[in-house]
N, C-alpha and C positions, 0 to 999 in steps of 0.2 A: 357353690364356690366355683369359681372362673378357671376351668384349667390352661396350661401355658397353650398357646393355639399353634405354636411355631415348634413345638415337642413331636407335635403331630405331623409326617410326611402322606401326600397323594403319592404312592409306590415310591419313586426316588427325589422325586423333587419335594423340595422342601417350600412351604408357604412362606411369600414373601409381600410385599405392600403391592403391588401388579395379580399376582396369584389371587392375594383379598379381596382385592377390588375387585377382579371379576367371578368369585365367588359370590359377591353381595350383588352386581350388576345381574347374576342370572338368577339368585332368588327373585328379585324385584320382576324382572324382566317376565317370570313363570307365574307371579302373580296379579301381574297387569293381563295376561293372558287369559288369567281364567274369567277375568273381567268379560261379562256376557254385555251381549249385543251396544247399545249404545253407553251403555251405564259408568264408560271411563270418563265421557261428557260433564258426570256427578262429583269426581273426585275432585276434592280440594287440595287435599293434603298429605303430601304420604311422611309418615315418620317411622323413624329408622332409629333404635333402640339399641346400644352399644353399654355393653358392662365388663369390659378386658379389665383384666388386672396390672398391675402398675407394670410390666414386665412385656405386655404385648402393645397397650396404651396406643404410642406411641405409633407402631404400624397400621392401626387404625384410625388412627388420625391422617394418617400421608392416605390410605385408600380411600377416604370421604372428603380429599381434598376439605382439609377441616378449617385451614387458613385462605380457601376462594371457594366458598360454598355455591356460587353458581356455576361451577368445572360439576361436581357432583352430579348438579340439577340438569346440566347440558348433557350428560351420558344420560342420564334416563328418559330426557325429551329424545335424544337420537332413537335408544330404545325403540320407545314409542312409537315412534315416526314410523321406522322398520318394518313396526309391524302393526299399522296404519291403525293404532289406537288414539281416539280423539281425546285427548286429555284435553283440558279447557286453557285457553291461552294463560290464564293467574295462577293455573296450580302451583303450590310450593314442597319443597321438601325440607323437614325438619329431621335435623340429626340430635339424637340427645345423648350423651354420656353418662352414666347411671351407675350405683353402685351394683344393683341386681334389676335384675330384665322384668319389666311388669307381669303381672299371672293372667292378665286377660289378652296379651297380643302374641300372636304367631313368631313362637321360636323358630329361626332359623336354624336348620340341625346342622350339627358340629362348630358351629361359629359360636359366639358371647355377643349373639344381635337377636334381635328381633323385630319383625314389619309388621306397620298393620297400614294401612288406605281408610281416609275419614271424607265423609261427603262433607258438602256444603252446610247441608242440617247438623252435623256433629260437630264442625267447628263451630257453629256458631255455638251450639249448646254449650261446648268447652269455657268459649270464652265466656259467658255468660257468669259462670263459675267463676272468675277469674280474682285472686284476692291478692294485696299489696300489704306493707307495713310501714308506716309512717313512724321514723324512732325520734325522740327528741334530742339534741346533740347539746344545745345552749338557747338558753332562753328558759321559762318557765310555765309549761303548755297545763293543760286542768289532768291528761295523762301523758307517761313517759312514753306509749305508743299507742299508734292508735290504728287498730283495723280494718282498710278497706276491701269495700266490692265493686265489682264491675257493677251489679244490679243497684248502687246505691244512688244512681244521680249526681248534680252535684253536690260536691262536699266544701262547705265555703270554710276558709281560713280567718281567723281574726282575732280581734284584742275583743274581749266579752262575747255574752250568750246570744247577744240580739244585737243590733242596730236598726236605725229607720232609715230606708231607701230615699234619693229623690222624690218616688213615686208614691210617698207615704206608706207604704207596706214595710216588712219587717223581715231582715234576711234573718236568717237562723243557720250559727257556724258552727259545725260537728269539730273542729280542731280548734282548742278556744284557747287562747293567753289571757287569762284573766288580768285585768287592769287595774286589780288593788296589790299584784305582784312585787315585792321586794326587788325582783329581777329587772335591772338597769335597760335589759333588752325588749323586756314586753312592752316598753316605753315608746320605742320604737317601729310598735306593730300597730296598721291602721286596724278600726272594727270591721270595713269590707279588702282587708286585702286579698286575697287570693282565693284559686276555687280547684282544685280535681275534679276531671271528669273521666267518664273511659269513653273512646272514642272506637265505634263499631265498624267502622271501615279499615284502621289500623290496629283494630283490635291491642291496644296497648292506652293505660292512663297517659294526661294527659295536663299540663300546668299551668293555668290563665294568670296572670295579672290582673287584678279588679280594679277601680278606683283609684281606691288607696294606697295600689302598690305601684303604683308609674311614677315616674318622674312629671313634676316636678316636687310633689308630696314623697311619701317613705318608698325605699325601691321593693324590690323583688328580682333578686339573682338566682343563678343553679353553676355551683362547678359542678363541671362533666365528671364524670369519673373515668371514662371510657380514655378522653385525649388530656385532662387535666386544665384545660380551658374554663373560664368564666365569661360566662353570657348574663345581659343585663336583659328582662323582658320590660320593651320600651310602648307597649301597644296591649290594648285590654282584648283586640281582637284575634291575635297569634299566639298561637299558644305552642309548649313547648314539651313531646315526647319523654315521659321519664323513665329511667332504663336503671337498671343493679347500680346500687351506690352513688346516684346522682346527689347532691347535696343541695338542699335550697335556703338562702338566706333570705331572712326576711326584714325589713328596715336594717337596720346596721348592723346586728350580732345574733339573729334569734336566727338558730339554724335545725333543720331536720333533717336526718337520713332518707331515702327511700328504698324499698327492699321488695324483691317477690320471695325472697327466703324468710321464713321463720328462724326466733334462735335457737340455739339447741339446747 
C-alpha cells in the first residue's frame, strides 16, 4: 500500500514537485553510474515505474514532466552527459503509472517508483511478446474479439475464410465476417480488405488497406481516439499506427475497437 509521500519531511523541508524530481533525477543518475565501462552504449530503454496514490498522483506527474515527456528525457541525457556516459543517441525513457510497483525491478527507497535499464536485446524480447485485442463494435465478425500477437505475421481482415488472389494463391483471413451474415454491414466488407501487422522498428501494430478496402471499391477508415479525427486509408502501401481505442470502419458500418488492455 502506497504511503502519502508528502506526510514525509527531509528534516524541515517538506517534499514538493522540484524536491521529487530531483530525488528521481539522483536515483537514475546513481544508476547510470554504476553502469561499467562501455555498457551504457547497450542501453535502450530506461523505465521509470510510478505507483502514488490518488493523493500524491498528481506531484508526480508535474516531476516526470508527464505532459512533455522529452523535458524528463533531456534531464537524464544532461545527466548523462555530465558524467560522460555514452548512452546511445535513440535511447528512450518510459514512464509508467501503475497500480503497484513490479516485484522483479529496483525499488527506489522511500519513493512509490521503481527503475530498472533494458538493453537493446530485452526490448526487443519485450516486444516480441507484445499482444492487442480486436473487439467487435458493429458488423458481425465469426468472434466478438479476437487476440493478437506481435509473433503472428500478418493477420488479414475480410468477408469469408479464404479468397483467391490475383496470383492464383489463397489469402487466408484470421478476422472473418462471414458472408452468409444477416448483418447489413458484412455486406459491405470486401474478402481481401485489410491486414495487421506489428512493425519492429516502431515496435507498435500497424493497419494496411488491401485491395478491397481503397477507394474506389469498399473503404477503410480509423477515428482517432487520441484527437477525435477520421482518416480515410487511400493507399495499400501506407499504413497506419494503431494506438488505445482507435476505431476502424470498415466498408460502410462494420466497425472494431482496438485495445492493448484486456477486460476486466
Amino acid at each position: 500500500m502506497a504511503f502519502s509521500f508528502f506526510s514525509r519531511n527531509s528534516g524541515d523541508k517538506a517534499w514538493d514537485v522540484k524536491s521529487l524530481r530531483d530525488a528521481l533525477l539522483r536515483y537514475i543518475k546513481e544508476a547510470l553510474q554504476k553502469v561499467e565501462g562501455g555498457e551504457a552504449g547497450h542501453i535502450k530503454e530506461l523505465q521509470l515505474y510510478i505507483a502514488a496514490n490518488a493523493e500524491d498522483k498528481h506531484i508526480y506527474e508535474g516531476a516526470v514532466y508527464v505532459h512533455d515527456k522529452e523535458k524528463f528525457r533531456h534531464e537524464i541525457q544532461r545527466i548523462a552527459d555530465d558524467y560522460a556516459l555514452d548512452l546511445p543517441a535513440d535511447w528512450s525513457v518510459e514512464v509508467i503509472f501503475t497500480d503497484e510497483l513490479p516485484v522483479d525491478v529496483n525499488k527506489i527507497p522511500e519513493l512509490d517508483a521503481a527503475f530498472t535499464m533494458l538493453t537493446q536485446r530485452q526490448v526487443m524480447h519485450n516486444a516480441s511478446s507484445a499482444v492487442a485485442y480486436i473487439r467487435i463494435l458493429n458488423g458481425q465478425a465469426e468472434q466478438d474479439e479476437y487476440i493478437i500477437k506481435a509473433t503472428d505475421g500478418k493477420i488479414n481482415i475480410g468477408r469469408d475464410k479464404k479468397s483467391v488472389t490475383e496470383n492464383g494463391s489463397f489469402r487466408i483471413n484470421k478476422i472473418i465476417f462471414p458472408p452468409d451474415s444477416n448483418d447489413e454491414s458484412n455486406k459491405f466488407i470486401s474478402r481481401q480488405h485489410a491486414h495487421i501487422e506489428w512493425n519492429k522498428e516502431d515496435e507498435r501494430f500497424m493497419i494496411y488497406a488491401d485491395e478491397g478496402g481503397v477507394p474506389p471499391r469498399n473503404k477503410t477508415k480509423i477515428h482517432i481516439a487520441a484527437d477525435e479525427k477520421m482518416i480515410k486509408l487511400n493507399s495499400t502501401q501506407i499504413g497506419h499506427p494503431m494506438n488505445e481505442g482507435d476505431q476502424v470502419i470498415l466498408g460502410e458500418s462494420a466497425v472494431f475497437l482496438f485495445s492493448v488492455k484486456a477486460e476486466g
